[in-house]
C-alpha positions as CSV (number, residue, x, y, z in Angstrom):
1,X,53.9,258.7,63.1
2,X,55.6,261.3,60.6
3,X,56.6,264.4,62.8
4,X,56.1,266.6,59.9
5,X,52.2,266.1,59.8
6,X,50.8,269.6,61.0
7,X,48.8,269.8,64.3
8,X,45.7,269.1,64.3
9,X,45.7,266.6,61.7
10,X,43.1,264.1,60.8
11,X,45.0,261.2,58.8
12,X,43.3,258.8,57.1
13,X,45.0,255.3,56.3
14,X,44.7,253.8,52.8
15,X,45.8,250.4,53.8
16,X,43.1,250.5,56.5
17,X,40.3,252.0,54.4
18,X,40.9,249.6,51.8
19,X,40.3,246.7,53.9
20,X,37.0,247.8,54.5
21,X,36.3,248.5,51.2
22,X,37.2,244.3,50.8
23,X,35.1,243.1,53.7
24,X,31.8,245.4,52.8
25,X,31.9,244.3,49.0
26,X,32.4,240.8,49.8
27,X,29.6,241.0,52.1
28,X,27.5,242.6,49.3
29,X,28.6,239.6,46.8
30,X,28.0,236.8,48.7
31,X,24.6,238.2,50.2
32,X,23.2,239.2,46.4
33,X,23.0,243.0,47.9
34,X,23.8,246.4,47.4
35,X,25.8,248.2,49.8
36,X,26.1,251.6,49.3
37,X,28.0,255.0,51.3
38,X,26.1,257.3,53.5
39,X,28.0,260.3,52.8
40,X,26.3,261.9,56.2
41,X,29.1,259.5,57.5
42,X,32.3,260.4,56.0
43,X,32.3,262.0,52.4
44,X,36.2,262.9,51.8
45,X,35.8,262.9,48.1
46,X,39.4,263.2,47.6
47,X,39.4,259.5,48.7
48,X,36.8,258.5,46.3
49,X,38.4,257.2,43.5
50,X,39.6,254.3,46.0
51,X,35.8,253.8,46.6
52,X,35.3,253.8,42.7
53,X,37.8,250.6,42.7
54,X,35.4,248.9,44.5
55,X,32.4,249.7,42.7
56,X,30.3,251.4,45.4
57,X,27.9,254.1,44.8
58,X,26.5,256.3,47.6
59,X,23.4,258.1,49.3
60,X,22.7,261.7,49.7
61,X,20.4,263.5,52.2
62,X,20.8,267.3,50.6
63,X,21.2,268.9,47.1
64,X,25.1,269.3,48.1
65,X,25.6,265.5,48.8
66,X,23.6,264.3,45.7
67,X,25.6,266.8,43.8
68,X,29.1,265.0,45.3
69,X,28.1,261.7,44.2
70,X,27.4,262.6,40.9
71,X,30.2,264.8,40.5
72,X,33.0,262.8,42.2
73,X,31.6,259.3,42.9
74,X,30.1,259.6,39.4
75,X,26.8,258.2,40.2
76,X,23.5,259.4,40.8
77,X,22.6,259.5,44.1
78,X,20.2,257.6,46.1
79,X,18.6,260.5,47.8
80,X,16.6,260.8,51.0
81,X,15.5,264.3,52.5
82,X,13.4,264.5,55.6
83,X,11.7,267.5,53.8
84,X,11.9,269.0,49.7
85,X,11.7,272.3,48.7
86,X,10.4,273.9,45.5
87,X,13.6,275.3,45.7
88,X,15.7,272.3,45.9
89,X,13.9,269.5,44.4
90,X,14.8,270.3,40.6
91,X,18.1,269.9,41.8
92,X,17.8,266.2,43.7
93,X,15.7,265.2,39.8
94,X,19.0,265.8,38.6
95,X,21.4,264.5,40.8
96,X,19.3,261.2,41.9
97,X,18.5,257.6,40.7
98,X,16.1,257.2,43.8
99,X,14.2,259.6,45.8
100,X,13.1,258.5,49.2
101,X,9.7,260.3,50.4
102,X,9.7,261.0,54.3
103,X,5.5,261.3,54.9
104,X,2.7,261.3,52.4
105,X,2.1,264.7,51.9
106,X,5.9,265.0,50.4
107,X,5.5,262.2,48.3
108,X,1.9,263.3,46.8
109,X,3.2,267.2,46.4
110,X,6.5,266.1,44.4
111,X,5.5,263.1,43.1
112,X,3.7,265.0,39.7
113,X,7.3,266.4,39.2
114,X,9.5,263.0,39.2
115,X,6.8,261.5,37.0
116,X,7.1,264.2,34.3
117,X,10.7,264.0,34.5
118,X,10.6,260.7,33.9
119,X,8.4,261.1,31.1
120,X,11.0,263.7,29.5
121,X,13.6,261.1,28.8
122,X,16.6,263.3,29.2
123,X,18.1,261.0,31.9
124,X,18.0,258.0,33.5
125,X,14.3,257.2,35.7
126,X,13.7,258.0,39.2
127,X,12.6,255.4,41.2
128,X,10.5,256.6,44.1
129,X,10.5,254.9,47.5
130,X,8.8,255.8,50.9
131,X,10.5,256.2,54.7
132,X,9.0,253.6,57.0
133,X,9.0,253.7,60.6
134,X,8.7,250.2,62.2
135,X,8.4,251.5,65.8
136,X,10.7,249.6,67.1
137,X,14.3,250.5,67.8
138,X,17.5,248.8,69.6
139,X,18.9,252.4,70.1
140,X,19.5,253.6,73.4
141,X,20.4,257.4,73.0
142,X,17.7,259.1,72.5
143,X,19.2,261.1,69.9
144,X,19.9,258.8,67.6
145,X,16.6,256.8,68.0
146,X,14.4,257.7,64.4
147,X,11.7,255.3,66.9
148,X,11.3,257.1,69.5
149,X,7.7,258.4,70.3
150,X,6.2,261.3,67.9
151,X,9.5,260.5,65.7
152,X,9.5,262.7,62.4
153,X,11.0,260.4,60.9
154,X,9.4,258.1,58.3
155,X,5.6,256.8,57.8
156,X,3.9,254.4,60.7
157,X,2.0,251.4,59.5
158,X,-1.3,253.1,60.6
159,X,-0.6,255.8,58.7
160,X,-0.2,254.0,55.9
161,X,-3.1,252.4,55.9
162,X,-3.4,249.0,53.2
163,X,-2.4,250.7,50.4
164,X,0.9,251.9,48.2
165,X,0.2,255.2,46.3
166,X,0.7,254.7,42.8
167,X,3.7,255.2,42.1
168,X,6.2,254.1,44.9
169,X,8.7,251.6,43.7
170,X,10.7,251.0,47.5
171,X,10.3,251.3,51.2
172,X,13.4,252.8,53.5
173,X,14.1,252.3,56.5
174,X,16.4,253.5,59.1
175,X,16.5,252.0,62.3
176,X,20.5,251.3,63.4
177,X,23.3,253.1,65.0
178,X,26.3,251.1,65.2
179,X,24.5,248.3,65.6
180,X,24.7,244.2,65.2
181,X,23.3,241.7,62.7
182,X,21.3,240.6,65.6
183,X,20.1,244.1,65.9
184,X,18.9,243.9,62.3
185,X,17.4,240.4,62.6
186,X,15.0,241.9,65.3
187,X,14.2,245.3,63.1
188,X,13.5,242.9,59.5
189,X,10.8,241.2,61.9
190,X,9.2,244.4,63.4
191,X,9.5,245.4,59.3
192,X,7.4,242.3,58.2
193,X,5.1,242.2,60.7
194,X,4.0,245.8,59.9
195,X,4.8,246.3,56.4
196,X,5.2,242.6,55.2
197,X,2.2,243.1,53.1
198,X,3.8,245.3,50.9
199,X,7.2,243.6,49.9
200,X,5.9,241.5,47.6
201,X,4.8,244.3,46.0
202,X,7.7,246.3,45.3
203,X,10.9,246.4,43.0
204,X,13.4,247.5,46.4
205,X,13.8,247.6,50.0
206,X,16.7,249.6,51.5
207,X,17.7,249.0,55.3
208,X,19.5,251.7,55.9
209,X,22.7,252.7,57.9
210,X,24.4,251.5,60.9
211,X,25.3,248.1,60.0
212,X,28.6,248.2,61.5
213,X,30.2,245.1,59.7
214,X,34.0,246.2,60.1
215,X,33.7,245.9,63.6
216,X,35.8,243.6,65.1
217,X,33.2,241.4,66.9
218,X,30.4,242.0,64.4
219,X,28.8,238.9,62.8
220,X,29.7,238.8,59.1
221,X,28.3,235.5,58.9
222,X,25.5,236.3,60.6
223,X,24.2,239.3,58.6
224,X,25.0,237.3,55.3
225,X,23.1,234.2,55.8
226,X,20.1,236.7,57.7
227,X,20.3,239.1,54.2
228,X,19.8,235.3,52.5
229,X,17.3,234.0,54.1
230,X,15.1,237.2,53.6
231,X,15.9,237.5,49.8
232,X,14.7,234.1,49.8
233,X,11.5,235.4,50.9
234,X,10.9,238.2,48.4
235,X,13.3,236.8,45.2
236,X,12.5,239.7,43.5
237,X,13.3,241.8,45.9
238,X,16.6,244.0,45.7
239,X,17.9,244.9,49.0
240,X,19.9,247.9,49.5
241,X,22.0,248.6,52.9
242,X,23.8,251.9,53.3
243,X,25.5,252.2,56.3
244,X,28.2,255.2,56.5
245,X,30.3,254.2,59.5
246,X,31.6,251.0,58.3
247,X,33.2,252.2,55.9
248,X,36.2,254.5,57.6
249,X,35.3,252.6,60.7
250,X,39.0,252.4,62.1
251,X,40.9,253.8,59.2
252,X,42.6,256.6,60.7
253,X,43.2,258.9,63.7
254,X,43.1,262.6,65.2
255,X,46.5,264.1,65.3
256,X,47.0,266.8,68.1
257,X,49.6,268.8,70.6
258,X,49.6,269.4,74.4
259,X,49.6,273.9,74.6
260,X,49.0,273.9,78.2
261,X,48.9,272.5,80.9
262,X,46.3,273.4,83.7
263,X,45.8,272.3,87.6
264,X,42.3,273.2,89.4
265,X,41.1,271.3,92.8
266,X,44.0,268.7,92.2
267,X,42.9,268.2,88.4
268,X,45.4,268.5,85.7
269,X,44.2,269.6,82.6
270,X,46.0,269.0,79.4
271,X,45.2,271.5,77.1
272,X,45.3,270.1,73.5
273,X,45.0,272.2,70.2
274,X,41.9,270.6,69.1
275,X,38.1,271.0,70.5
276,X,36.0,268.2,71.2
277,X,33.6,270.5,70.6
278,X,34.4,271.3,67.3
279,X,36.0,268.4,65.8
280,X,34.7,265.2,67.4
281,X,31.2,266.3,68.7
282,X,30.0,263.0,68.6
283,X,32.3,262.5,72.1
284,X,30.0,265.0,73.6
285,X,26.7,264.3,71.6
286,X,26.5,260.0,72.3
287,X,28.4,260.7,74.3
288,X,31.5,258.3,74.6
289,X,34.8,258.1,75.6
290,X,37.6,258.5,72.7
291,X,40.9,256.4,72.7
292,X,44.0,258.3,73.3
293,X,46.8,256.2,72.3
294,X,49.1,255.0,74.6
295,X,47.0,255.8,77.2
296,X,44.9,253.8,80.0
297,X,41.0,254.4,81.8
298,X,43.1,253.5,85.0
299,X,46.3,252.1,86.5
300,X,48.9,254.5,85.6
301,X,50.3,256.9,87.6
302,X,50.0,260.7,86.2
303,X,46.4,261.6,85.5
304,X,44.9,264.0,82.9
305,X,41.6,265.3,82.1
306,X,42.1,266.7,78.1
307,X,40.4,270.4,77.2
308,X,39.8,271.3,74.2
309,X,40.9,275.0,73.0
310,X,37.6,276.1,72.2
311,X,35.8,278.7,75.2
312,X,33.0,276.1,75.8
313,X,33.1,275.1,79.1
314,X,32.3,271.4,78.7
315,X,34.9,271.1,75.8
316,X,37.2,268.4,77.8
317,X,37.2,264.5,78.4
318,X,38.5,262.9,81.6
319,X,40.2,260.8,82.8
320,X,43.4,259.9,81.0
321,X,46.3,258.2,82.7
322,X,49.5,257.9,81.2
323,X,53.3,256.3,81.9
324,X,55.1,259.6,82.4
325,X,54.2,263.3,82.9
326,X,52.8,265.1,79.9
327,X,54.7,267.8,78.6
328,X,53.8,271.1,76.4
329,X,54.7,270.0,72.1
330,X,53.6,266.2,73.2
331,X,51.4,264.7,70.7
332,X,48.2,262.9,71.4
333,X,46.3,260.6,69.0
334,X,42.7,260.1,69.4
335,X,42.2,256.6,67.7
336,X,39.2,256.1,65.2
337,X,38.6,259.7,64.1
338,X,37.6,259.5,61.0
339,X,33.9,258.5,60.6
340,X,31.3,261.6,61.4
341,X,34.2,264.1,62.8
342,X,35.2,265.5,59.2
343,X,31.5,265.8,58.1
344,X,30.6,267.7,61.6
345,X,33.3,269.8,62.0
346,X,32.7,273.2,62.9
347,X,34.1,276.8,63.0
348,X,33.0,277.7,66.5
349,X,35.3,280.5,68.1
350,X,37.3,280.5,65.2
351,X,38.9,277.6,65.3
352,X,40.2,276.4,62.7
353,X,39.7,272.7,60.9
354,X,42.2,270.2,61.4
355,X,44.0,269.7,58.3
356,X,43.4,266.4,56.5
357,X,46.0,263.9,55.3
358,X,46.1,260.5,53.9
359,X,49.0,257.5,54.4
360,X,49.6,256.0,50.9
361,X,50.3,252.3,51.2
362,X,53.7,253.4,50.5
363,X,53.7,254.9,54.0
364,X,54.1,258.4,52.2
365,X,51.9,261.3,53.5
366,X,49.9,263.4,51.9
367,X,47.7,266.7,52.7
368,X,44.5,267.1,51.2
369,X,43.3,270.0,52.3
370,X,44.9,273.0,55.0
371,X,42.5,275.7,56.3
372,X,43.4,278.7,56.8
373,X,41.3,282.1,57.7
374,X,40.0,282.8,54.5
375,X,37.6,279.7,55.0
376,X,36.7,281.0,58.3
377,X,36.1,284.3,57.1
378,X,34.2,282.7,53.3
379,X,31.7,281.2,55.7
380,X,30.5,284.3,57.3
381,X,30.1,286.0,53.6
């Protein structure tokens, strides 16, 4: 670890970024897919000219994200919205190879407008798809379950009735978090027994996220000869998988520093200058338990709990134990820190972001981007 990185300090490992980039595209390859970035996962775009060497090409869920991939992965987006705008909509025509409609009533209010833009000529065509839901889910926290009962998200079989509006070109759907091939083998099923009447009819089929294929113990094997066999059903079928965490899964880490150090009812505290809060929510929101490196669930001798420095009461993870006492300037790295912490970040109390730096596969650092109080201040403008 280079002792001149600034804390906090997300740092992002080429070497490790690019073997992901390997695996997912040889798993596109030899399954005959397309696998593409969900930037709602991880959208450093400073990184993306790596990405480019690979050939991917990315999703977008807002006007800003369909604007980044055209912009800097210099590809239209495939874009799905839970809701358009009048406002916004122009903007996804021109960002976007594919729109994704979330109900009916979207799809038949801003249908008329991709259709005349694709009348126009001026760019490439839109292809129009629709959000299924499948009602069935392998997800066990609630919030992240797009199944769940009275879920907004996507169109139920029932609702759809027998019938594709003219028009629609591809179904989407989302189903996964983190999830395993075996997880996707049971949600393809629950897909054709409800909506199996409609693949043949249509030009794509995109699966959505949370295929988490870098994992160590996923099933590579698995998921290609599954993504096989289905394209053997429907041949002219393109299938399009766009899961975000895979692809920074494990590329880099959460640089921060012991301030203080705290004792209450026989609990130590370690005071770090980073918020879980702030800059890895998803610790509180799954919630889960981050690795600190170096350090053990159990077994060693000096306990910790970790507090973040934001005022929020909950903003700490317990319990750490470690070899020797913790002392104030010790560093602490939070493994895996790179997938959906950068994207959620936020300015609460003040605090500033982490700064952001990659490891060249030189082993040289660089920073990508400092913040300062000017982008604390810009954001309340």
């Amino acid at each position: 670890m280079d002792k001149l990185l600034p804390s906090p300090c997300y740092v992002l490992e080429e070497n490790l970024l690019r073997r992901n980039l390997s695996l997912i595209k040889s798993v596109g390859e030899r399954a005959g897919v397309e696998i593409i970035l969900a930037f709602k996962a991880f959208a450093l775009w400073k990184t993306f000219p790596i990405f480019r060497d690979y050939g991917f090409r990315s999703t977008a869920s807002s006007v800003n994200e369909a604007r980044l991939a055209y912009e800097e992965m210099r590809s239209p987006a495939h874009s799905y919205s839970p809701t358009y705008t009048d406002d916004n909509f122009t903007i996804f025509l021109h960002y976007s190879s594919h729109i994704t409609f979330n109900s009916l009533s979207q799809f038949k209010r801003f249908f008329p407008h991709v259709a005349a833009h694709n009348e126009t000529g001026s760019n490439a065509k839109i292809s129009c798809g629709l959000r299924i839901n499948p009602e069935f889910s392998v997800v066990e926290t609630a919030l992240y379950n797009p199944c769940s009962p009275g879920s907004r998200m996507g169109i139920t079989a029932e609702i759809l009735g027998d019938t594709l509006p003219e028009g629609v070109e591809g179904l989407h759907f989302h189903t996964l978090c983190e999830s395993t091939s075996h997880d996707l083998e049971m949600t393809l099923a629950a897909v054709e027994q409800r909506f199996g009447r409609f693949l043949p009819q249509i030009k794509w089929l995109n699966m959505g996220g949370g295929h988490l294929m870098t994992r160590k113990d996923y099933d590579v094997e698995h998921l290609i000869s599954l993504l096989r066999s289905f394209k053997s059903r429907y041949p002219d079928l393109k299938v399009i998988l766009e899961p975000g965490s895979a692809f920074a899964w494990q590329t880099g880490y959460l640089l921060t520093s012991v301030v203080d150090i705290v004792e209450s009812n026989n609990i130590k505290t370690a005071i770090i200058d980073a918020s879980f809060s702030c800059h890895m929510p998803d610790t509180l929101e799954m919630p889960y338990k981050p690795v600190i490196r170096g350090a053990e669930s159990s077994d060693k001798t000096h306990s910790y709990r970790i507090g973040g420095c934001s005022c929020l009461s909950g903003d700490y993870i317990g319990d750490y134990f470690f070899d020797k006492p913790l002392q104030i300037g010790d560093r602490i790295i939070f493994e895996d820190m790179i997938h959906y912490t950068t994207v959620k970040t936020t300015m609460f109390n003040g605090i500033p972001h982490p700064s952001i730096a990659i490891k060249h596969e030189n082993g040289d650092y660089e920073i990508l981007r400092a913040y300062s109080y000017e982008d604390y201040k810009s954001r309340m403008d």
